[in-house]
C-alpha positions in Angstrom: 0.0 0.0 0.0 3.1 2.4 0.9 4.8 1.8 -2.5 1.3 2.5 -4.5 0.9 5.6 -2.1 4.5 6.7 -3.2 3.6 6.0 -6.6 1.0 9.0 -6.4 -2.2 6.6 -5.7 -3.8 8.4 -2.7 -5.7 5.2 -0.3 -9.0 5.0 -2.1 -6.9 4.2 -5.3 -4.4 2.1 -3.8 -7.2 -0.2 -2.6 -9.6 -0.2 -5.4 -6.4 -1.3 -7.5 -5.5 -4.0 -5.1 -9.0 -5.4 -4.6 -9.4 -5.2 -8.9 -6.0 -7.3 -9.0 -7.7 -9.8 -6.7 -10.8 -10.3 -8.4 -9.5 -9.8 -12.1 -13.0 -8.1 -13.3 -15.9 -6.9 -11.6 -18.4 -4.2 -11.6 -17.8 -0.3 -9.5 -20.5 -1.6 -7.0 -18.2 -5.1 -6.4 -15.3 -3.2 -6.5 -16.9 -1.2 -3.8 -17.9 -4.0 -2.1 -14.5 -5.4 -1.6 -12.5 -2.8 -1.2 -13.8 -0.4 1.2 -14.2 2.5 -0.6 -17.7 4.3 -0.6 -20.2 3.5 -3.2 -20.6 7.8 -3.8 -16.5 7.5 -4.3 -16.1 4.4 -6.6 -16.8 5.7 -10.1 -14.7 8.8 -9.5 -11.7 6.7 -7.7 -11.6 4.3 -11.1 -11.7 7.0 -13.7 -8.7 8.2 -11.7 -7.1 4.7 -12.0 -8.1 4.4 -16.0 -6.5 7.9 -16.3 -3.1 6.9 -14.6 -3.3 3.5 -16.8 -4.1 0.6 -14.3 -7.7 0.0 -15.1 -9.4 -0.7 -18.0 -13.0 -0.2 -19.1 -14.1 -3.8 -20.5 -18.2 -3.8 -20.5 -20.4 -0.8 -21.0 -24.0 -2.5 -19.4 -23.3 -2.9 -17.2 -20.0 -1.4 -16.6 -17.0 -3.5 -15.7 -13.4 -2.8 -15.1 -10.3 -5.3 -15.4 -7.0 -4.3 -13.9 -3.7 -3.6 -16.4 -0.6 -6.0 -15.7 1.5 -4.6 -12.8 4.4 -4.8 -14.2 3.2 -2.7 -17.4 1.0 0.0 -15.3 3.3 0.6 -12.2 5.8 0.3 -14.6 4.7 3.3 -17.0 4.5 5.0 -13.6 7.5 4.5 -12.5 9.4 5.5 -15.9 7.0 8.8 -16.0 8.2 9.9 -12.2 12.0 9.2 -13.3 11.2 11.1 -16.0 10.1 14.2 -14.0 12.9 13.1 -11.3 15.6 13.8 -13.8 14.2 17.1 -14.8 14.2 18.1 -11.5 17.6 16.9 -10.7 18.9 19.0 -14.0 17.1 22.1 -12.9 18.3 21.8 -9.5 22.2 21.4 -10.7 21.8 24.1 -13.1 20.3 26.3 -9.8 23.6 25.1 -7.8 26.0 26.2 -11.1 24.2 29.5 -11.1 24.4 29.9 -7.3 27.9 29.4 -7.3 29.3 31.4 -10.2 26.7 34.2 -8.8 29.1 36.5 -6.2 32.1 35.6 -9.0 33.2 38.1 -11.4 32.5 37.2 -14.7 35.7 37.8 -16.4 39.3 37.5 -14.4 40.5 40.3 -15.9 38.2 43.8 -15.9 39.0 47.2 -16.9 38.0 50.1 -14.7 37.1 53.3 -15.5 37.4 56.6 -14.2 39.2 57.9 -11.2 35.8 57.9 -9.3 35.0 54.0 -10.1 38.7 53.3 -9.5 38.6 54.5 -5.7 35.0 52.9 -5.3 37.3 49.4 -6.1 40.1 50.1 -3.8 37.7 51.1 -1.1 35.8 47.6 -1.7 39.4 45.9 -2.0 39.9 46.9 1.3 36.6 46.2 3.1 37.1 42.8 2.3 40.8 41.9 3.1 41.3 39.5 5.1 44.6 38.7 5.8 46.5 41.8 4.2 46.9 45.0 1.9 50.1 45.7 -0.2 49.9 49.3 -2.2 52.1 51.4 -4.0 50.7 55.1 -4.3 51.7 58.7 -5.4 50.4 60.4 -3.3 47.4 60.3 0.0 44.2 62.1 -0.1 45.4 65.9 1.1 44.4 66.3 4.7 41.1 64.6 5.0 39.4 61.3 5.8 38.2 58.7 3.4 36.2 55.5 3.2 39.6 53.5 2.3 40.9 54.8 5.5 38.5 53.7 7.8 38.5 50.4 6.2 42.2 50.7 6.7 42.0 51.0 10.2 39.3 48.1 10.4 41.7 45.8 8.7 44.2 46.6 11.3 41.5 46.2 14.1 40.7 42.1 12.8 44.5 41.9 13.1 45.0 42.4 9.0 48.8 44.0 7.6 48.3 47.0 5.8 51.9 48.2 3.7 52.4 51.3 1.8 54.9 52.3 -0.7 54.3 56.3 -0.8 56.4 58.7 -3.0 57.9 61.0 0.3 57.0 64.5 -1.3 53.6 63.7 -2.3 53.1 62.0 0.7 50.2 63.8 3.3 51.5 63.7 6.7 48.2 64.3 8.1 47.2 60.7 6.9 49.9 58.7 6.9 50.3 60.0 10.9 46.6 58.9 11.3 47.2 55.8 9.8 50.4 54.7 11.2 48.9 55.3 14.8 46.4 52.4 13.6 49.1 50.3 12.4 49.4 50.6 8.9 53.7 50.4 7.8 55.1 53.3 5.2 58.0 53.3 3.4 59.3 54.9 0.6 58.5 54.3 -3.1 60.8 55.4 -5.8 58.4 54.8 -8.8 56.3 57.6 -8.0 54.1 57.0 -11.4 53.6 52.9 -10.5 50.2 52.9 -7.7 49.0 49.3 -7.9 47.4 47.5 -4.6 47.2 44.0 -3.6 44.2 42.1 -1.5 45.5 38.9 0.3 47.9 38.4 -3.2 44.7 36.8 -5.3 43.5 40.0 -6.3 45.1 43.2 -7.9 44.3 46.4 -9.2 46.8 48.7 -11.7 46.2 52.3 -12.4 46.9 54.1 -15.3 46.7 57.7 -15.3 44.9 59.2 -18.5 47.9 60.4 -21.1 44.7 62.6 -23.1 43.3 63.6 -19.4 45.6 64.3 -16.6 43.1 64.1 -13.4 41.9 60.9 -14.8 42.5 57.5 -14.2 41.8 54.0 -15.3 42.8 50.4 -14.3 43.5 47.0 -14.7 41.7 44.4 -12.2 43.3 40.7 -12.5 41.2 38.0 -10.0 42.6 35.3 -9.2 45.4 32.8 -11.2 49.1 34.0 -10.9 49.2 37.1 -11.8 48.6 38.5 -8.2 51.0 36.9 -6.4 53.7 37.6 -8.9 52.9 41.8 -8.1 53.1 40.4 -4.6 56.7 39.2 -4.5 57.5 42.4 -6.7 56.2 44.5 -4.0 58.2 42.3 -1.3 61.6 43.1 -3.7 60.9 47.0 -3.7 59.5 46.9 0.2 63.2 44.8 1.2 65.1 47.8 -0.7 62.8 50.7 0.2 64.0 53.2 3.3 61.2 53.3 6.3 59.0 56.7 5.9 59.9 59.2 8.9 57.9 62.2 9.0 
């Protein structure tokens, strides 16, 4: 009775099929009879039953019903919910792919436009940092605070490393003061046109200033792969060689 039930029979069904199998052909009213289910029921329970293809219609006057083969009704019935099983499972590892591949950028390497976009990404570079934050810049916003700053300081707080390589006369002292009494390390850069940053060496961002536009900017995001941590040990070469910023 379980099986049938799982089968999509409901209990009327499942015993009007079993009490048909037993007596091999017999009228709704003997059917009713012998299987329990009401006589104001029966008709409506074995149309149900010829519609899923286990019972046939043999006499018209007065009406009579013979049960199909098991094995060729349960089995049609059983092919049509693997049927709808395998859709379901196809759907549902499409919905996982999609999931997955959601939060992921969809190409490794993106270009970024304009000096306001281009801060917006360094800002969301260091919000979610984990470990660390390597930079090379020219220069540090004149005097006052930024979003990148307090996410600076917030790295520092979950016990993140934040580095700077600054170019010492473009360098703010107002900021590099603030952020050096949070923790973050300065030292000198000598490539005062290179400003790249690093977020836990798998992804980087390279800025380009604008030959045709001097206060703009563009850049080069690279996710993931080997690119990264290859900027990474370059920054490590420069940071070895670089003298310690003292305002």
């Amino acid at each position: 009775m379980e099986l049938l039930e799982e089968l999509g029979l409901n209990q009327y069904e499942s015993e009007a099929y079993l009490s048909l199998l037993d007596l091999g052909r017999a009228t709704a009213i003997r059917i009713s009879e012998t299987s329990g289910v009401p006589q104001g029921r029966i008709y409506n329970v074995l149309e149900n039953l010829e519609n899923k293809g286990l019972v046939s219609l043999v006499d018209e006057n007065p009406k009579r019903y013979e049960p199909v083969e098991p094995e060729k009704g349960l089995g049609s019935i059983l092919n049509e919910r693997q049927k709808e099983w395998n859709e379901k499972e196809q759907r549902i590892e499409e919905m996982i792919k999609s999931l997955e591949t959601r939060d992921q950028p969809s190409e490794p390497v993106q270009i970024v436009k304009t000096k306001e976009n281009y801060y917006a990404v360094i800002t969301e570079m260091v919000e979610e940092a984990e470990d660390e934050i390597l930079s090379i810049v020219g220069n540090l916003t004149g005097g006052r605070r930024t979003p990148t700053d307090e996410e600076a300081e917030k790295l520092l707080e979950r016990g993140g490393k934040h580095r700077v390589l600054v170019s010492p006369e473009k360098a703010d002292k107002e900021v590099i003061k603030r952020l050096q009494n949070a923790g973050t390390e300065f030292r000198k850069s000598v490539l005062p046109e290179l400003r790249f940053i690093i977020k836990d060496r798998e992804k980087a961002l390279i800025a380009i200033d604008n030959p045709a536009l001097p206060y703009d900017r563009f850049a080069v995001e690279v996710t993931g792969g080997e690119f990264p941590k290859s900027l990474a040990k370059i920054f490590e070469k420069i940071w070895k060689e670089s003298e310690e910023l003292v305002l």
